[in-house]
C-alpha positions as CSV (number, residue, x, y, z in Angstrom):
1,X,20.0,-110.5,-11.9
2,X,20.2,-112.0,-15.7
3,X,22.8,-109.4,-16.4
4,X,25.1,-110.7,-13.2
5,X,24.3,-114.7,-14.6
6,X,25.5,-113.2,-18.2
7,X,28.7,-111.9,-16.7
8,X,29.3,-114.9,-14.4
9,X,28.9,-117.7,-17.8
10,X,31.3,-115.0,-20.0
11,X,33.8,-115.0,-17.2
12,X,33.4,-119.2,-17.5
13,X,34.5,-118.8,-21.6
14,X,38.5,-119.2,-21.1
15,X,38.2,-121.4,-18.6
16,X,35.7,-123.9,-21.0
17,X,38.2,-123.3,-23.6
18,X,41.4,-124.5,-21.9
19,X,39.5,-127.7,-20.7
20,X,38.2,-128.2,-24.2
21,X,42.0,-128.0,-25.3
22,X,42.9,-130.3,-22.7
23,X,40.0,-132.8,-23.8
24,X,41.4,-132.8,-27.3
25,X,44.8,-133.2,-26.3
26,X,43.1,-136.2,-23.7
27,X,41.6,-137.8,-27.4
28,X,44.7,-137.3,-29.3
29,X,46.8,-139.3,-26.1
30,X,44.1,-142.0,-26.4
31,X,43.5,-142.7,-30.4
32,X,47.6,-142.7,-30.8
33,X,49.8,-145.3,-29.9
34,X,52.8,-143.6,-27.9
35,X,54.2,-144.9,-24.6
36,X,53.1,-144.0,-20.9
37,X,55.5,-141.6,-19.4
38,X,56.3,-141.7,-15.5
39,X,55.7,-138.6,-13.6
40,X,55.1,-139.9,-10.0
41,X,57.6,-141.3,-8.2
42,X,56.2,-143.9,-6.1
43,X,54.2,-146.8,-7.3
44,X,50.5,-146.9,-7.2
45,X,48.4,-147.6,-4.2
46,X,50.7,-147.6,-1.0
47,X,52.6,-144.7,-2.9
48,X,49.9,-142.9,-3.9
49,X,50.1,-140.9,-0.8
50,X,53.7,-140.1,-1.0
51,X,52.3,-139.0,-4.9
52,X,50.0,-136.6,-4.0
53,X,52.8,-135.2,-1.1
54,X,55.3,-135.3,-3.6
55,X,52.8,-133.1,-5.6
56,X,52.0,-130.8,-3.2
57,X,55.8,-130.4,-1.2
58,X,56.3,-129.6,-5.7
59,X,53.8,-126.3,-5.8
60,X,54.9,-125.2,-2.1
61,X,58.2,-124.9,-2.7
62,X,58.0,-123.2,-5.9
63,X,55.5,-120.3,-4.9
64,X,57.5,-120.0,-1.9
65,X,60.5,-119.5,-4.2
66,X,58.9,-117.0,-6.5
67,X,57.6,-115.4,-3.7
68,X,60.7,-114.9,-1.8
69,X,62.0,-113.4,-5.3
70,X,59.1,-111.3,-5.4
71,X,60.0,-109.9,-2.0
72,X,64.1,-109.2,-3.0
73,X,62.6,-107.6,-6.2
74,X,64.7,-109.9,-8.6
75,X,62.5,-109.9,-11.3
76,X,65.3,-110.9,-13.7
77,X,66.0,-114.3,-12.2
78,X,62.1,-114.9,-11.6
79,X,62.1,-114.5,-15.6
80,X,64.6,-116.6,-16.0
81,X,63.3,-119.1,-13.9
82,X,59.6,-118.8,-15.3
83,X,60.5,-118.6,-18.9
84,X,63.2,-122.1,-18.6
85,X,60.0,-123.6,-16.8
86,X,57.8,-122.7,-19.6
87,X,59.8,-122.9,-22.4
88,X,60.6,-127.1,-21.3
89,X,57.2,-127.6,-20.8
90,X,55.9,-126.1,-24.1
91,X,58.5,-128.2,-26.1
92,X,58.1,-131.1,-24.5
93,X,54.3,-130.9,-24.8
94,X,54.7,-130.4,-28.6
95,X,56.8,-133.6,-29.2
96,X,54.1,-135.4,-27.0
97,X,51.2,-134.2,-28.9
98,X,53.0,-134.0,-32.6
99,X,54.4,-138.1,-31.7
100,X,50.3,-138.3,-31.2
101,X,49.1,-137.1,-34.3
102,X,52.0,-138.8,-36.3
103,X,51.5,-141.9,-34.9
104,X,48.1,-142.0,-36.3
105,X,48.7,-140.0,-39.2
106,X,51.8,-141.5,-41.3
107,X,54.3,-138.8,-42.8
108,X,57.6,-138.9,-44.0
109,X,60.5,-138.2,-41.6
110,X,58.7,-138.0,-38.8
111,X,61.0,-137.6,-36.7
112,X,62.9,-135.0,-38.1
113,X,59.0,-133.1,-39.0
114,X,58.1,-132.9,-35.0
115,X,61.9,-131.9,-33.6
116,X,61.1,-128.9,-36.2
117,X,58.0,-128.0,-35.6
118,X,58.7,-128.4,-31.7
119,X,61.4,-126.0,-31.8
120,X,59.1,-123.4,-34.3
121,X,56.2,-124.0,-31.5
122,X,58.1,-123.2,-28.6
123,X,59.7,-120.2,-30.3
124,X,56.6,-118.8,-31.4
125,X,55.1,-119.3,-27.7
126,X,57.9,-117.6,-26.0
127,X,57.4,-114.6,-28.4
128,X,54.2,-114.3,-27.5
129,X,54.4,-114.6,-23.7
130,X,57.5,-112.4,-22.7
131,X,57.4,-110.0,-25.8
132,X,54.1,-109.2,-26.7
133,X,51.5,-107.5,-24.4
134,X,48.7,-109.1,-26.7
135,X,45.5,-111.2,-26.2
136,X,47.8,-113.9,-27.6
137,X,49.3,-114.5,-24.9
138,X,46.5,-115.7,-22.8
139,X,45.6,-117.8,-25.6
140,X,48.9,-119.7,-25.5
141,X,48.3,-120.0,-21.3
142,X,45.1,-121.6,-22.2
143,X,46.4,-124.0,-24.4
144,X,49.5,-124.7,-22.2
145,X,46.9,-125.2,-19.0
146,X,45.2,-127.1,-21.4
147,X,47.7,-129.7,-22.8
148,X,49.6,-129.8,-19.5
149,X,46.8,-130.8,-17.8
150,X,46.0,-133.3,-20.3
151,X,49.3,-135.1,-19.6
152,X,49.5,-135.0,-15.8
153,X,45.9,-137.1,-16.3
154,X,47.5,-139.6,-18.8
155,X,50.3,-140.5,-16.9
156,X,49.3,-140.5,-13.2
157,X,47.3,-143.5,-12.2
158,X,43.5,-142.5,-10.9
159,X,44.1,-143.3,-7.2
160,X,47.3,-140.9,-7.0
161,X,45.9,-138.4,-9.5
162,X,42.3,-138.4,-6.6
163,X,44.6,-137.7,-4.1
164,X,47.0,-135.5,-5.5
165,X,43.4,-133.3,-6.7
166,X,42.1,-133.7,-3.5
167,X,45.5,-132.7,-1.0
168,X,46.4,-129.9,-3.7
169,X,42.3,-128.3,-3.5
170,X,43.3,-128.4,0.4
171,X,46.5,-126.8,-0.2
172,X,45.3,-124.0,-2.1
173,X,42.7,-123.2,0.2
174,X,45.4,-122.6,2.8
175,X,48.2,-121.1,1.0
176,X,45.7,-118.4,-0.6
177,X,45.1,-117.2,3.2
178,X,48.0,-118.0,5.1
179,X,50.6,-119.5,2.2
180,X,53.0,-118.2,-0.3
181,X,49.8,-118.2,-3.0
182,X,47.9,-115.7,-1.1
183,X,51.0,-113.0,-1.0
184,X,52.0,-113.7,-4.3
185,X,48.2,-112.9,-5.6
186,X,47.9,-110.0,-3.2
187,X,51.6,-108.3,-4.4
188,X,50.0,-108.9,-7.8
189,X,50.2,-112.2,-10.1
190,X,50.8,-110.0,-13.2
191,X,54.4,-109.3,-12.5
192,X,54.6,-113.4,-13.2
193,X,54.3,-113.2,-17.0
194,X,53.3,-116.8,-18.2
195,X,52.1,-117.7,-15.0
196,X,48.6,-116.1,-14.9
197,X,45.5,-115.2,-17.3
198,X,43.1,-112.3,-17.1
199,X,39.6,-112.0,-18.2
200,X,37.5,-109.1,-17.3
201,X,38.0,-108.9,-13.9
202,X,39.3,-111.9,-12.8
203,X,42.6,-113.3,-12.8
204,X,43.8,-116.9,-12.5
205,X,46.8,-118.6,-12.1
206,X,48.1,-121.4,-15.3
207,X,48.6,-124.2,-11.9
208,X,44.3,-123.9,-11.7
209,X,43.7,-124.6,-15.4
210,X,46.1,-127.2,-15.2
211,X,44.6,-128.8,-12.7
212,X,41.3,-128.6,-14.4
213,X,42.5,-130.4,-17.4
214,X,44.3,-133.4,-15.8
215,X,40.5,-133.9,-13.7
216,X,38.3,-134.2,-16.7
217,X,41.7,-135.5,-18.9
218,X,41.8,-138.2,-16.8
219,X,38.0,-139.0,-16.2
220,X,37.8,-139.1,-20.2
221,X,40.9,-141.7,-20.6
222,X,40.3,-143.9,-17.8
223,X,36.1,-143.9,-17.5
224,X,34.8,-142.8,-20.9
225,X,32.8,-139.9,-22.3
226,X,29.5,-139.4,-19.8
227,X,31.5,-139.4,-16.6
228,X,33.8,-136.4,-18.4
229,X,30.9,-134.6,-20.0
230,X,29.8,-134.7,-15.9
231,X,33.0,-133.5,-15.0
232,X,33.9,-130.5,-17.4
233,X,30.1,-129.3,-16.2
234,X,30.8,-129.6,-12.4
235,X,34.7,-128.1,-12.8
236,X,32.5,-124.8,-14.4
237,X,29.8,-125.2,-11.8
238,X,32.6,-125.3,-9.2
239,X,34.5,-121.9,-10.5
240,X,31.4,-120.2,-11.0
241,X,30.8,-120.4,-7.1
242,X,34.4,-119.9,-6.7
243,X,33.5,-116.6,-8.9
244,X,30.9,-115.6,-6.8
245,X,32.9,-115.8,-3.7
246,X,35.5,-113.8,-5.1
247,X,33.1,-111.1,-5.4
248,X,32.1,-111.0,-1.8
249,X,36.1,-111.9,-0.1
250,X,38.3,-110.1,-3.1
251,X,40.5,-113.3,-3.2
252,X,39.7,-116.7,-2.8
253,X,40.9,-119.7,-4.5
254,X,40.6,-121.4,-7.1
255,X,40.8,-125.2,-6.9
256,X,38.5,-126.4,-4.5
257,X,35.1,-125.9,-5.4
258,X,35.9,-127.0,-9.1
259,X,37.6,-129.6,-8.4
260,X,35.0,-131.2,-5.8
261,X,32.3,-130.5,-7.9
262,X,34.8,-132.2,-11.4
263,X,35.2,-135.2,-9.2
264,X,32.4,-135.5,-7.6
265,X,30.3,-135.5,-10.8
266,X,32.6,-137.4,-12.5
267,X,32.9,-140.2,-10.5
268,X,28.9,-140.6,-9.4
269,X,28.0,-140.8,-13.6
270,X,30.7,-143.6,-13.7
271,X,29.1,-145.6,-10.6
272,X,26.0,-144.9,-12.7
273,X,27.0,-147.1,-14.9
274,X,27.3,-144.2,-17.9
């Protein structure tokens, strides 16, 4: 028994380190001065629906996509289309988070300091992921999880990032049995370099981690320390269940039970008063 509870909390050790990435990222985002960026495209409140739809209609279509390419074995435009993806994302984050720290650290051109490192940070990442077969490159899918998720919780207000959680947890548990998430797992996430992590036995897909992030990201910017402390330990309560249930089903998925048990801790420490 102690032996499966020492495998179940090393399997947790990625995951705890891409939310502690995100968390940091979260700080940076809240101790620096740069602008609020716009990622939902309806206003808050009676668009916050229409958010998390927006959200989900988002992760549909593109895991139907690459699951389609999967099929027609065209593994060269389902590179293409993943590294573009990642290679924006990972550039963009690194002028978000390099703005950050410059904004409260002074240096001399600035500007000129985080377009170059940007471009060296994004080059070095795309090495990594589609040329290397090294533990690297889960470390830079961490970070990237981590950081993205950070983002997604600074920029999306807290009623449309509860329901986008909360309609994308309800997704997943569909698509992973009778969705594009499922077949895509099942004809083997590995072929999806950049999109996935493994870890011992298990294998998990960057969109959970990100996920993860912008939960306890968002708690920590919008209600304070406790309430994401309460969070990050319910999000790893949540995918050690999840882990268990692997075990026993072979597949299963990965948002819901984290991200009940992120919010739901989360939010109660806040109405605590904490």
């Amino acid at each position: 028994m102690s032996g499966k509870i020492y495998l179940g909390l090393i399997r947790l050790a990625p995951i705890l380190a891409s939310l502690l990435f995100g968390v940091f990222c979260a700080f940076l985002i809240s101790a620096s001065s740069i602008e609020t960026y716009a990622v939902t495209p309806f206003p808050e409140g009676v668009g916050s629906v229409g958010n998390a739809l927006y959200f989900v209609i988002l992760v549909g279509l593109g895991a139907s996509i690459l699951y389609l390419l999967l099929r027609k074995k065209n593994h060269r435009l389902i590179n293409l289309i993943i590294g573009f993806a990642l290679t924006t994302a990972v550039f963009l984050l690194s002028i978000i988070y390099l703005s950050a720290i410059l904004s409260i650290f002074w240096f001399p051109y600035a500007e000129a300091l985080i377009l170059t490192l940007s471009i060296l940070i994004t080059a070095t990442a795309d090495l990594i992921i589609f040329r290397t077969n090294s533990k690297f490159c889960n470390i830079v899918i961490l970070c990237l999880g981590g950081g993205l998720g950070a983002f997604l919780g600074f920029t999306i207000p807290t009623l449309s990032a509860l329901l986008i959680l909360i309609f994308l947890a309800v997704y997943d548990a569909v698509a992973v049995y009778h969705g594009p998430v499922g077949k895509i797992a099942h004809d083997g996430l590995e072929k999806l370099r950049g999109l996935s992590f493994s870890f011992k036995d298990i294998q998990m897909g960057l969109g959970d981690l990100t996920f993860y992030s912008m939960l306890s990201g968002h708690i920590l910017l919008y209600f304070g320390v406790f309430p994401c402390l309460a969070s990050l330990i319910g999000i790893l309560a949540g995918c050690l269940l999840a882990f268990k249930m692997l075990e026993k089903r072979g597949m299963f998925p990965g948002l819901p039970f984290p991200i009940f048990f992120g919010l739901t801790a989360g939010f109660l420490v806040s109405l605590l008063g904490f």
